[in-house]
C-alpha positions as CSV (number, residue, x, y, z in Angstrom):
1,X,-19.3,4.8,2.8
2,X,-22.3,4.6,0.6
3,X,-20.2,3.1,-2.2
4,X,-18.1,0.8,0.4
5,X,-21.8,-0.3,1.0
6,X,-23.2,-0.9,-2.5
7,X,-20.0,-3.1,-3.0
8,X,-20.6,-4.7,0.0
9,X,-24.1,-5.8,-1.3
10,X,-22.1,-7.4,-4.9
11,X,-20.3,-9.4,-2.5
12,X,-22.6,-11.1,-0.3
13,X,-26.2,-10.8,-2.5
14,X,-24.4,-11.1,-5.6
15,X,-21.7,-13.5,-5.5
16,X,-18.5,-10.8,-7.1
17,X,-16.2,-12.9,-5.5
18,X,-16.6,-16.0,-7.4
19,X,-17.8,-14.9,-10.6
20,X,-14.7,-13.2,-11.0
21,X,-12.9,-16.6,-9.9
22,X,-9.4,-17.5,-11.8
23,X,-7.8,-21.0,-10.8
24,X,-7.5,-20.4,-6.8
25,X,-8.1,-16.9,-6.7
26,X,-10.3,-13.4,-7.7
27,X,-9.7,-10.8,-9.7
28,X,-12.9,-9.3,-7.7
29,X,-10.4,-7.0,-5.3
30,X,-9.1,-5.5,-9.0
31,X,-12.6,-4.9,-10.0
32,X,-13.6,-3.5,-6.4
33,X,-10.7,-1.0,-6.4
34,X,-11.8,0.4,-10.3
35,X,-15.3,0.6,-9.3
36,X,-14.5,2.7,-6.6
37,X,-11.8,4.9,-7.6
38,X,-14.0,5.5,-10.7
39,X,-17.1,6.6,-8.2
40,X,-14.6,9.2,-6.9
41,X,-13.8,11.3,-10.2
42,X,-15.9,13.7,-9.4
43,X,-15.6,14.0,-5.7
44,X,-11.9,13.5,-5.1
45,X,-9.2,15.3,-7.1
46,X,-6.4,13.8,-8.0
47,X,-3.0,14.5,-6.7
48,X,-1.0,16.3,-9.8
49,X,1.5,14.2,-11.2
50,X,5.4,15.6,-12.6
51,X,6.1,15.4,-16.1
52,X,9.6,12.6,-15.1
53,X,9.6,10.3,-18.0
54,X,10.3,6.4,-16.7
55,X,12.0,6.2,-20.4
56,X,14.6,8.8,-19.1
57,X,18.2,8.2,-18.5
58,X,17.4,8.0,-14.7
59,X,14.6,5.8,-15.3
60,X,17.0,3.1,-17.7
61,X,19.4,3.1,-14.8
62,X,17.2,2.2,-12.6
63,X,15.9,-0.9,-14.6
64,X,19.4,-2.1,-15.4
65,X,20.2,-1.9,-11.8
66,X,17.0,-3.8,-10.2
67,X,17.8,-6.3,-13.5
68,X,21.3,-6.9,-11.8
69,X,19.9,-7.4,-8.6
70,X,17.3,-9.8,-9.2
71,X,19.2,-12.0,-11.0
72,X,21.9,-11.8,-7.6
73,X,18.8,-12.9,-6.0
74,X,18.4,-15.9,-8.3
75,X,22.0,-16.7,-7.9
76,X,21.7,-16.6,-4.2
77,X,19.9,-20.0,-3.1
78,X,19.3,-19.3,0.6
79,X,15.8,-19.2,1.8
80,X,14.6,-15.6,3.0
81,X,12.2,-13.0,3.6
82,X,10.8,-10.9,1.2
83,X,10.0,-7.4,1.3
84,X,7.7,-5.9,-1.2
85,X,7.8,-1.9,0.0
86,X,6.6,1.2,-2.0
87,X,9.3,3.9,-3.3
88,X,7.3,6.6,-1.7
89,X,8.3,5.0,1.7
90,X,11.9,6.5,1.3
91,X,13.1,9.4,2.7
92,X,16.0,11.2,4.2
93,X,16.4,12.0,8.0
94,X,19.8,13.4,9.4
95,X,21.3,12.8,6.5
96,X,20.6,8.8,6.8
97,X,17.9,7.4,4.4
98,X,15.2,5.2,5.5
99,X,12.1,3.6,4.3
100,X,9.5,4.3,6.5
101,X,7.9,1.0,5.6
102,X,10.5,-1.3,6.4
103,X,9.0,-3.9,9.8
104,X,11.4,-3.9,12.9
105,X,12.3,-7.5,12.7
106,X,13.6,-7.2,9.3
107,X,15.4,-3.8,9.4
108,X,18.5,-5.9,10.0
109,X,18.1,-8.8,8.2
110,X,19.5,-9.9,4.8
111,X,16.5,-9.8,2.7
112,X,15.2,-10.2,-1.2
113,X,14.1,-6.3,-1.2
114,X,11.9,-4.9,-3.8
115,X,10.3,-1.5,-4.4
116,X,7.5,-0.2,-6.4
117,X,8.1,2.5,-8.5
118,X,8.3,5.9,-7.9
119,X,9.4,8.8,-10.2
120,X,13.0,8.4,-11.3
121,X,14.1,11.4,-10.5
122,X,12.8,10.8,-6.8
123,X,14.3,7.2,-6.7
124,X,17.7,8.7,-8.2
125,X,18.1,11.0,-4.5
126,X,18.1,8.1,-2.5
127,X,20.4,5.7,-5.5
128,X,23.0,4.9,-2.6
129,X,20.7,3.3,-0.5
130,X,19.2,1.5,-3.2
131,X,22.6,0.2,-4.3
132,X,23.6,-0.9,-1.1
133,X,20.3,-2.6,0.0
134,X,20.1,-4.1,-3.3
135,X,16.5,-3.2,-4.3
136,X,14.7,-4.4,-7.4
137,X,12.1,-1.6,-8.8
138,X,9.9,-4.5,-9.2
139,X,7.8,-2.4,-11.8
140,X,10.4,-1.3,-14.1
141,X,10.4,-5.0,-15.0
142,X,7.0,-5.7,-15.2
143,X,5.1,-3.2,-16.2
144,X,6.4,-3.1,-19.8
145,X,6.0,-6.9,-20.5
146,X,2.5,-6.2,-18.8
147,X,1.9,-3.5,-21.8
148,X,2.5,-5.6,-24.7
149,X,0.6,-8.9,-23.5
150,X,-2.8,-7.4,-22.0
151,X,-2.5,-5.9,-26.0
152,X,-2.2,-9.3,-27.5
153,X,-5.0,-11.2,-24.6
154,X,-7.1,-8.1,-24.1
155,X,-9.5,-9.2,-26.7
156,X,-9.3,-13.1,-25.6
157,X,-11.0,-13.0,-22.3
158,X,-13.5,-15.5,-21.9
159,X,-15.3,-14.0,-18.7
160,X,-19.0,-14.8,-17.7
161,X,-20.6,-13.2,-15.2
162,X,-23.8,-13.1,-13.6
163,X,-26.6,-11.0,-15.6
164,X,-27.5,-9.8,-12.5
165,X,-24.4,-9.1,-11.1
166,X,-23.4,-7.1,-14.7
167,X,-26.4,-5.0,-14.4
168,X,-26.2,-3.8,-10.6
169,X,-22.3,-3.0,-11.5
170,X,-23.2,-0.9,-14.8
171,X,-25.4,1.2,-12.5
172,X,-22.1,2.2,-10.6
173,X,-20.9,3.1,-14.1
174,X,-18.7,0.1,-15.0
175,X,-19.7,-1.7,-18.5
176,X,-18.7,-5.4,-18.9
177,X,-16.6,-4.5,-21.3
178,X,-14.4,-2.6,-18.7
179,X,-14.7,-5.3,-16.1
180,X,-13.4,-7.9,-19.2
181,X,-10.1,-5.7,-19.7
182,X,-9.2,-5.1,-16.0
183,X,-10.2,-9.1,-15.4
184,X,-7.4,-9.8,-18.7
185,X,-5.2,-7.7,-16.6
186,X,-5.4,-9.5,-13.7
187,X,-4.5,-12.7,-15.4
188,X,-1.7,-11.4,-17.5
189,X,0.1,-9.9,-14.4
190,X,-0.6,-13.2,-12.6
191,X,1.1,-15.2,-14.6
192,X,4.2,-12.6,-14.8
193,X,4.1,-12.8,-11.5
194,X,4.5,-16.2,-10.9
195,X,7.4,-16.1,-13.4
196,X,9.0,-13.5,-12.0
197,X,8.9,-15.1,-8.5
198,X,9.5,-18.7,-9.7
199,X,13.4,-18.4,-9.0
200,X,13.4,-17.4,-5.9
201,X,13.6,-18.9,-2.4
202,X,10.8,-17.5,-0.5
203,X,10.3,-18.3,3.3
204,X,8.2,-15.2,4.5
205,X,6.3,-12.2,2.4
206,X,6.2,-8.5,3.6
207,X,4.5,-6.2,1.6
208,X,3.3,-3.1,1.5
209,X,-0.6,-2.1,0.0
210,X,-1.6,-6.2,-0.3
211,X,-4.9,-4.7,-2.3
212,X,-3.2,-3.1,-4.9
213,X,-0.5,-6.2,-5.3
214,X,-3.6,-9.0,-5.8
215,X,-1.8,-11.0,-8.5
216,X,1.6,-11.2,-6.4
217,X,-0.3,-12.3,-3.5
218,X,-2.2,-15.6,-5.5
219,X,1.4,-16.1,-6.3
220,X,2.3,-16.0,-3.0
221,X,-0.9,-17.8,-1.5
222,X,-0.4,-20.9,-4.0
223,X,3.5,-21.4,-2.8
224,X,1.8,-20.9,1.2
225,X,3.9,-17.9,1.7
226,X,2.7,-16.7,4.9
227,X,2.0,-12.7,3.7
228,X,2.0,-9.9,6.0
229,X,0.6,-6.4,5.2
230,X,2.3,-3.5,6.4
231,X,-0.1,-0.6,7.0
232,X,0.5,2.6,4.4
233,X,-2.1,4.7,5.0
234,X,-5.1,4.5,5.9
235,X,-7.0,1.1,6.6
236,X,-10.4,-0.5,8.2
237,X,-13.9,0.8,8.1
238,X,-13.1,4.0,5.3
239,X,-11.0,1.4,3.0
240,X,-12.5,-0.7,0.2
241,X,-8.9,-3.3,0.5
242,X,-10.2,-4.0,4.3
243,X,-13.8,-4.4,4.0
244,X,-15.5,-7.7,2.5
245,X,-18.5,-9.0,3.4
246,X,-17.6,-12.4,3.4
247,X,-14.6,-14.6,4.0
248,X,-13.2,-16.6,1.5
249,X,-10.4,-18.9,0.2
250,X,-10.0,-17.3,-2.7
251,X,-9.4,-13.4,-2.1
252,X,-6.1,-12.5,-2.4
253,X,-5.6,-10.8,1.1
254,X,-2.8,-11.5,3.5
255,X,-2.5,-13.5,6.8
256,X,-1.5,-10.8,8.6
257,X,-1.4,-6.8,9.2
258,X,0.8,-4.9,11.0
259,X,-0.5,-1.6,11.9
260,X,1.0,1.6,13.5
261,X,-1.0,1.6,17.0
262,X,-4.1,0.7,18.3
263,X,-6.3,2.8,17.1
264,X,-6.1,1.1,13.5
265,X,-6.1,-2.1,15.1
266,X,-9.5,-1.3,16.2
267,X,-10.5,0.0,13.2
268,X,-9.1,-2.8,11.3
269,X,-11.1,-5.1,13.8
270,X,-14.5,-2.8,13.3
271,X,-14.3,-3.4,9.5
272,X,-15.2,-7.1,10.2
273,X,-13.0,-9.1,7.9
274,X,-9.4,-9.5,10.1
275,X,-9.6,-10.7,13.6
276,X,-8.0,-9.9,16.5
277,X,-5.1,-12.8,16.0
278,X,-4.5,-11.7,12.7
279,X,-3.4,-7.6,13.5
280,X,-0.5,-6.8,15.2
281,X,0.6,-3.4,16.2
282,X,4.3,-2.7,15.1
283,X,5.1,1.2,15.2
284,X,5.8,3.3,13.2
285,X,8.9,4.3,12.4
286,X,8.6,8.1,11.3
287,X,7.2,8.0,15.2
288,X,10.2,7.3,16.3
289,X,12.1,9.9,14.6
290,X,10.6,12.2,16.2
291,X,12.9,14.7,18.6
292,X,10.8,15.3,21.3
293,X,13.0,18.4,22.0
294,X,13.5,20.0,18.9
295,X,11.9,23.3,18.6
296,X,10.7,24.1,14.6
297,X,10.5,27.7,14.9
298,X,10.9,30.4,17.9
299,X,6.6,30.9,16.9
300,X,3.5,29.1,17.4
301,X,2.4,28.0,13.8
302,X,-0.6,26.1,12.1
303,X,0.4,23.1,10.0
304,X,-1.8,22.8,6.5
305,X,-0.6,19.4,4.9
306,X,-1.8,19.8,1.1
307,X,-3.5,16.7,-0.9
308,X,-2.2,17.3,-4.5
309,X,-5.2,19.6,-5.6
310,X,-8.2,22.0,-4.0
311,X,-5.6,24.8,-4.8
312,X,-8.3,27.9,-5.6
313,X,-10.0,26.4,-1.8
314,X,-6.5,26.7,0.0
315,X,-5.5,30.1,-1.7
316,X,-9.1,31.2,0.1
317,X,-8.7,30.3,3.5
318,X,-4.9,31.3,3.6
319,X,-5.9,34.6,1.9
320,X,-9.1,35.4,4.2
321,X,-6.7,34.5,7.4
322,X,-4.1,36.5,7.2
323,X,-5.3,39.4,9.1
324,X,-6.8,37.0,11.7
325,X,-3.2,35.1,11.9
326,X,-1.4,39.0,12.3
327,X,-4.2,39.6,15.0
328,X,-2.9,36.6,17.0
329,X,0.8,36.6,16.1
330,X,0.7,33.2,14.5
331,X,1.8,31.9,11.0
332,X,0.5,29.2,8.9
333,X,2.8,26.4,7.6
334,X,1.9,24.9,4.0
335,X,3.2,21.8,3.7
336,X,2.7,20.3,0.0
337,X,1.8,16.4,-1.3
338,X,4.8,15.0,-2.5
339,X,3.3,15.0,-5.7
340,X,2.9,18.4,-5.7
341,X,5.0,20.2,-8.7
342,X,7.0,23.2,-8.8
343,X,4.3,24.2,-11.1
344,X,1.5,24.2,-8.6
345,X,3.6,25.8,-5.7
346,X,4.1,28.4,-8.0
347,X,0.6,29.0,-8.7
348,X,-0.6,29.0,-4.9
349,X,2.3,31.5,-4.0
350,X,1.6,33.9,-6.8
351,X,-2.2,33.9,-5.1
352,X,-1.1,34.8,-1.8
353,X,-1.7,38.3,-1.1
354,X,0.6,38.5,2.1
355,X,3.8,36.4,3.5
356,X,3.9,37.6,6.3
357,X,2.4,35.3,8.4
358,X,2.2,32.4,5.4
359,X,5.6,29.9,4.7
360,X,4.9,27.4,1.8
361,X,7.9,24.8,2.4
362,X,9.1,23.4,-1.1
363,X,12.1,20.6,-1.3
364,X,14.8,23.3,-0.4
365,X,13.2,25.2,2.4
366,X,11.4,21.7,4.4
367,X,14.8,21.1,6.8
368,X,11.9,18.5,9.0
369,X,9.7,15.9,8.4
370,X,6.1,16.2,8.2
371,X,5.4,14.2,11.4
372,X,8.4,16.7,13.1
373,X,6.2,20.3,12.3
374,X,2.6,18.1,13.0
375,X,4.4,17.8,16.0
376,X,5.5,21.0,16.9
377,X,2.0,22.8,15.1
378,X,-0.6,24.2,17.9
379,X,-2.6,22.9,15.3
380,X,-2.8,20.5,12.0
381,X,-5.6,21.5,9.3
382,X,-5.8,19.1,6.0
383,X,-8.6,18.5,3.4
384,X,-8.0,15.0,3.9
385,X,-4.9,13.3,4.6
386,X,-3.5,10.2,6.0
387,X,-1.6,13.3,7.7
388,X,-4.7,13.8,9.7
389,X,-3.9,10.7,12.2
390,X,-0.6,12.1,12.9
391,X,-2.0,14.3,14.3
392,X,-4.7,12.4,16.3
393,X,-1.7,10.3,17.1
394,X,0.7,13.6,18.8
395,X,-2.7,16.1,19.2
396,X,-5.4,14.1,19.7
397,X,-7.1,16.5,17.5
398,X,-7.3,17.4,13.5
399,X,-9.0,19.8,12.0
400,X,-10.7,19.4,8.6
401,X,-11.0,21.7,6.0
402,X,-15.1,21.2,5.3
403,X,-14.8,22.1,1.7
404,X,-15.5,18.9,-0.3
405,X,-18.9,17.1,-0.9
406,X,-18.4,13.3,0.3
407,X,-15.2,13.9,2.0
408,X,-13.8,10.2,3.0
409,X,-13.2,11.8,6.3
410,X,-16.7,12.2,7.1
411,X,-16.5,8.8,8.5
412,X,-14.5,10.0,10.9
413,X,-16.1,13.2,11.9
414,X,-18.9,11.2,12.8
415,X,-17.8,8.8,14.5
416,X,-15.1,10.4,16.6
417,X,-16.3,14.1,16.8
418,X,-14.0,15.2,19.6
419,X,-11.3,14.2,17.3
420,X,-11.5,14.8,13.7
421,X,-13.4,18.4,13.9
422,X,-14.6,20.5,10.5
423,X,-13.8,23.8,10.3
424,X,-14.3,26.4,7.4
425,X,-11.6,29.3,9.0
426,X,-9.0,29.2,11.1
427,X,-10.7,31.3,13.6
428,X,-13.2,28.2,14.6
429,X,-9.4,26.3,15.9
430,X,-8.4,29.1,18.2
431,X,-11.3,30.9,19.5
């Protein structure tokens, strides 16, 4: 919050939104979102990431089929919707696939679809699905043409900001030069953008993380594309793409945002920017999923949903529980981040001093999803985690693991202390 603050400040003291003006729109939200994820290195760990090579086999398939298909779209000269997901929305359930992303009223409807990248060797699992909705890995084709020309313009940008506004941002540790290259960026991807969306016939955006997509949406705003957001993650007070102190014409955000239920339409509200009109709660469909009468296992189990990193923390309070679990005849379930690799499973297993009461799902041994064993847990227990309002959402409750300085969830803690409660051992859930 102290961050979200200063860069509140840079908006309405400073004037960040228009010095960072490009024809009839900002590159501001860029700058906002490097500024803060660069104040985080030291407080938030990464998630790991696999070694998968987008220059693989896999990952050349994959560009030569989303080629194929955008040019269909081309071809095709009927107005539609279109859907700008995220490949880490996909996922399989009962043997069907899904993308957990996807609105109701367009579940069923024929559709331009396109996908951000994931790894290709994730993307390959779910290829059938990709075939037969016809889904253009939007990034394969961009990103490389992005490469080459922020290389040839990075040196050409002819930004001028505010003295005053250069200094206070140097203090968060960005230099102009920085703010120049990510600026360049912004108008290099714009204008590959507005290219690569030229040929089509657009009646209705969807799309999926609208801060992280800024240049697609000043496509979008110019053609007036109504744009709707669909919630990821987390949004409102916490989140640096949902807090601006001031409104105006030019930011890149979306008419829209449909959110999972009313809790983040409140919170969306309490951020200030989007009003009450503009938020819409539409579900979530991983909520529906849920089989209400499935029992997980024959035992009552914790639920520890892992955030890519804080390994040697984990390893500790698994290691000093397991007397405390055998004491109470319960086990702890470990589930992993996605981007969690085989190599750091191996590592926290061969730390574990006991099994006994400990099961570390990987790909093979998770049969559920997430939400299914948050919803069977007696308890859920993360470090932080959009996971965490899952559980709020089937608990009412999550517990988290008070181990990191500057936690984002401290907002949370504080504000809804019955709720979101820190803990330092399992013992503080269930005595």
């Amino acid at each position: 919050m102290n961050i979200l603050n200063k860069l509140s400040i840079l908006e309405s003291k400073y004037n960040a939104i228009d010095d960072f003006k490009y024809k009839n729109t900002t590159s501001w939200i860029d700058i906002k979102n490097y500024i803060y994820s660069k104040s985080l290195n030291n407080v938030v760990k990464n998630p790991t990431q696999n070694s998968s090579s987008f220059l693989s086999f896999k990952g050349i398939k994959l560009l030569v089929l989303s080629l194929i298909f955008y040019i269909s779209y081309i071809f095709n000269r009927k107005q539609k919707e279109i859907y700008i997901g995220a490949g880490s929305g996909l996922f399989e359930f009962n043997n069907r696939i899904y993308d957990s992303y996807l609105p109701k009223e367009i579940r069923d409807s024929e559709i331009i679809y396109m996908m951000s990248a994931d790894f290709p060797e994730t993307l390959c699992k779910y290829k059938s699905y990709l075939k037969n909705k016809k889904v253009v890995i939007y990034s394969f084709l961009i990103a490389p043409l992005k490469m080459i020309f922020i290389k040839i313009f990075k040196n050409k940008s002819k930004l001028k900001i505010d003295d005053a506004l250069a200094k206070e941002i140097e203090k968060l540790g960005v230099n102009e030069d920085e703010l120049k290259y990510i600026h360049t960026k912004f108008i290099v991807t714009y204008w590959l953008y507005k290219l690569f969306l030229y040929p089509l016939k657009i009646k209705k955006a969807y799309i999926v993380s609208t801060y992280s997509n800024t240049e697609l949406i000043s496509v979008l705003k110019e053609k007036n594309i109504e744009i709707i957001e669909i919630q990821h993650g987390l949004i409102g007070t916490t989140h640096r793409g949902y807090n601006y102190a001031i409104s105006s014409d030019i930011l890149p955000t979306p008419n829209k945002v449909y959110v999972y239920d009313k809790f983040w339409k409140q919170e969306l509200i309490n951020a200030g920017y989007y009003s009450d009109e503009q938020i819409k709660i539409d579900g979530r469909l991983k909520y529906e999923l849920i089989d209400k009468k499935l029992e997980v296992f024959d035992f009552d189990f914790f639920v520890f949903t892992g955030q890519g990193g804080f390994f040697d923390d984990i390893i500790e309070l698994i290691n000093s529980s397991i007397e405390y679990l055998k004491d109470k005849n319960l086990k702890l379930l470990y589930i992993p981040h996605p981007n969690e690799s085989e190599k750091d499973l191996n590592y926290l297993k061969s730390q574990i001093k006991d099994f006994y009461n400990i099961l570390v799902l990987d790909k093979t041994s998770k049969k559920h999803t997430t939400e299914q064993y948050i919803y069977n847990c007696i308890a859920h227990i993360s470090v932080y985690s959009s996971c965490h309002f899952d559980a709020i959402y089937y608990k009412d409750k999550t517990f988290v693991y008070d181990i990191m300085s500057e936690n984002p969830m401290q907002y949370y803690i504080e504000n809804f202390p019955k709720q979101f409660i820190p803990i330092k051992s399992l013992k503080e859930i269930y005595d």
